[in-house]
C-alpha positions in Angstrom: 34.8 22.5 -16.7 38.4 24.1 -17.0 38.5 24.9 -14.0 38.1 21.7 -12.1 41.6 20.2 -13.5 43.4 23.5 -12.2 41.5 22.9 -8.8 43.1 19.1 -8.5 46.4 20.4 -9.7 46.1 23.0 -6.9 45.6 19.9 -4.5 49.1 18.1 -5.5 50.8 21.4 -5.4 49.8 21.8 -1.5 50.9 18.6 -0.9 54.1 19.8 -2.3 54.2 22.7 -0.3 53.1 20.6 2.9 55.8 18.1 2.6 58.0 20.9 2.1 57.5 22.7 4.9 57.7 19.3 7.2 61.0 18.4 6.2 62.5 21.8 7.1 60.4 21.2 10.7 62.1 18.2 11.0 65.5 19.4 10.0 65.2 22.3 12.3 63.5 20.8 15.1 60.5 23.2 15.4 57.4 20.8 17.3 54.9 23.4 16.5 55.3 23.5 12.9 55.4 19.5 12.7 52.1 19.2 14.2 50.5 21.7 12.5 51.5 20.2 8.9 52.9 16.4 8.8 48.6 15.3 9.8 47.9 17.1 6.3 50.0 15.1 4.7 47.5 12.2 3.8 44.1 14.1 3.9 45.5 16.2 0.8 46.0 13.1 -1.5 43.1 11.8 -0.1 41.5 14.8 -1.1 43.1 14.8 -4.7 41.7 11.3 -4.9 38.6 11.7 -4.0 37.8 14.3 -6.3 39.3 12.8 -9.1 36.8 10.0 -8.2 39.8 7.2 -7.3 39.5 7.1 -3.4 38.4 3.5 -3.5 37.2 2.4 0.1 40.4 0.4 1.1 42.7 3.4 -0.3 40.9 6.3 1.9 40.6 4.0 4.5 44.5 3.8 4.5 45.0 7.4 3.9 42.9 8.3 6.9 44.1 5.4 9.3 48.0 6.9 8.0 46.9 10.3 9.0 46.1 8.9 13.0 49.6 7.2 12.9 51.1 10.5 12.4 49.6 12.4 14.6 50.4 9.4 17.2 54.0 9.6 16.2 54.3 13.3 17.0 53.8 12.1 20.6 57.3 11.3 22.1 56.6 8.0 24.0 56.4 4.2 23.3 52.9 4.1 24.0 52.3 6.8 21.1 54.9 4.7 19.5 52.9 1.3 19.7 49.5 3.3 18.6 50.9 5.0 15.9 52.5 1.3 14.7 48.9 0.0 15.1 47.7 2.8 13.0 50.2 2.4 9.9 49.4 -1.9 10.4 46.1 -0.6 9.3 47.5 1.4 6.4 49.5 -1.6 4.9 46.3 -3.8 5.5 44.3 -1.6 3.3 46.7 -1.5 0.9 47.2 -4.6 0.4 43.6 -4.9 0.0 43.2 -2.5 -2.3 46.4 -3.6 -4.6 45.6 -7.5 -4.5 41.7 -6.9 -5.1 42.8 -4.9 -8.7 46.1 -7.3 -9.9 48.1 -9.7 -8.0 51.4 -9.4 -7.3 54.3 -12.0 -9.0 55.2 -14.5 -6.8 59.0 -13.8 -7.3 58.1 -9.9 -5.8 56.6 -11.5 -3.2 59.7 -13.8 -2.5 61.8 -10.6 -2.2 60.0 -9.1 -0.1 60.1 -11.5 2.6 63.2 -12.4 2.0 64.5 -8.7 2.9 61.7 -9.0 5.8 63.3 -11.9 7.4 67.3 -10.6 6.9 66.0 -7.3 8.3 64.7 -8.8 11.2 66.9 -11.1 12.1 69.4 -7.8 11.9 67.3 -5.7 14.4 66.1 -8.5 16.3 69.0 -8.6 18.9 68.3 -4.5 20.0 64.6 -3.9 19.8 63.9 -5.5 23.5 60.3 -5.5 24.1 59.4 -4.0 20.5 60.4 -7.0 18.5 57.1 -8.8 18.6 55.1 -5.6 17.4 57.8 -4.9 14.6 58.3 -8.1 13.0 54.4 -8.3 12.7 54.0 -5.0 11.5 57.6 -5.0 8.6 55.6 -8.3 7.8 52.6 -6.6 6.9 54.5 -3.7 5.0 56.7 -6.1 3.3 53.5 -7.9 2.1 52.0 -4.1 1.0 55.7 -3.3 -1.1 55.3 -6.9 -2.8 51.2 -6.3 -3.4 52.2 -2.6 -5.4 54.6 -4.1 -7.8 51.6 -5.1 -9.5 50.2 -1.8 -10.4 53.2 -0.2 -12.1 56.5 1.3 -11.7 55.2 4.4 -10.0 53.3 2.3 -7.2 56.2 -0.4 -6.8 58.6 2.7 -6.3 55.9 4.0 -3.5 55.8 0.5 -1.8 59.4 -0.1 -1.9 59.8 4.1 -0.1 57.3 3.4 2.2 59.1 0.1 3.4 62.7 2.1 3.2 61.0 5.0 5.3 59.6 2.3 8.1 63.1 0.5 8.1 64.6 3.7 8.9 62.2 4.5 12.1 62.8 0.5 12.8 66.4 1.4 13.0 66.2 4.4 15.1 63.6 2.1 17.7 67.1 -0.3 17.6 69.5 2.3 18.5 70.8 3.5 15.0 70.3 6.6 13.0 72.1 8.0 9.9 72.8 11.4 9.3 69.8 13.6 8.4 67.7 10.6 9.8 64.6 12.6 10.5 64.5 13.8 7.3 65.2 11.0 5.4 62.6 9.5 7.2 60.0 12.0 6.3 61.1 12.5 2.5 60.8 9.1 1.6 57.5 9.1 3.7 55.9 11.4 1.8 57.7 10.5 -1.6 55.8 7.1 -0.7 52.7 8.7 -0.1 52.4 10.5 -3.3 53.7 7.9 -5.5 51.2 5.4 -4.6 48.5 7.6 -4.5 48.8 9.4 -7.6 49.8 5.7 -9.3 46.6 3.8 -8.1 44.7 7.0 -9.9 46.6 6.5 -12.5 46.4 2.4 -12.2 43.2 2.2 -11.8 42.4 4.7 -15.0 40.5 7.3 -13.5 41.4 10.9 -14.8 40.5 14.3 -14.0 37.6 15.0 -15.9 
């Protein structure tokens, strides 16, 4: 039995290493190594979760359907763009799912949220051309996933609210804009995201390693 919690330990501490890895792909522009490890990302925690008996349907569904975006956004083109989009839609939908059907969200989290949904928009709105229909239904979506996780704790909310900071910063790159170390950025908040909300649902949700 001692050895179990040292196995799902071992799981997070990939996941470190994995994101780690990524970022200095990204900063260093090296393809390969970004294909190899950012579609690990997800399966990991997934993995973590699953064997610490807290993948609920709707959160393994997410991780997997976040794992396909990835890979689609590795591809350089709008249509990859579009799919991978399409792919993370999924991802907040199964959140969302997952957080409201376990505690639901305050209304004035909610309010927020679409408030910062509707200024963002309205912001970007002028520059994305032709993507402006898929973004302001997909920011709605994640908007409605970041309000849905302040329900289940600090650690969650902070994953939600990363998550939609991480998506802002692709939606500002799709307008045109990018801040210094954008690709990174994007990434580490990314993958911050990812962990937070996974290892907070466990923890949400009360399952332990046993």
């Amino acid at each position: 039995m001692a050895e179990r919690p040292h196995r799902d330990t071992a799981l997070l501490w990939t996941f470190a290493v994995v994101a780690g890895v990524e970022l200095v792909a990204v900063a260093t522009d090296v393809p390969p190594v970004q294909w190899v490890v950012k579609p690990l990302l997800a399966p990991l925690l997934l993995a973590w979760l699953w064997r610490i008996r807290a993948a609920d349907v709707p959160i393994a569904v997410g991780l997997v359907l976040a794992t396909a975006g990835d890979v689609a956004l590795l591809v350089p083109s709008e249509t990859a763009f579009l799919v991978g989009m399409g792919c993370f839609l999924g991802t907040q939908l199964a959140l969302i799912t997952a957080f409201a059907g376990h505690r639901r969200a305050r209304p004035a989290a909610v309010t927020g949220y679409l408030a910062l949904w509707a200024v963002a928009n309205a912001v970007l709105w002028p520059r994305l051309g032709e993507l402006r229909l898929p973004v302001l239904g997909y920011s709605l979506a994640l908007s409605l996933m970041a309000a849905a996780a302040t329900a289940l704790g600090r650690r969650v909310a902070l994953g939600g609210a990363l998550f939609l900071f991480s998506d802002l910063l692709i939606g500002l790159g799709a307008a045109g804009t990018t801040v210094p170390g954008h690709g990174v950025l994007v990434m580490a908040t990314y993958s911050a995201a990812l962990f937070l909300i996974s290892t907070g649902w466990a923890a949400a949700t009360r399952h332990r390693p046993q």
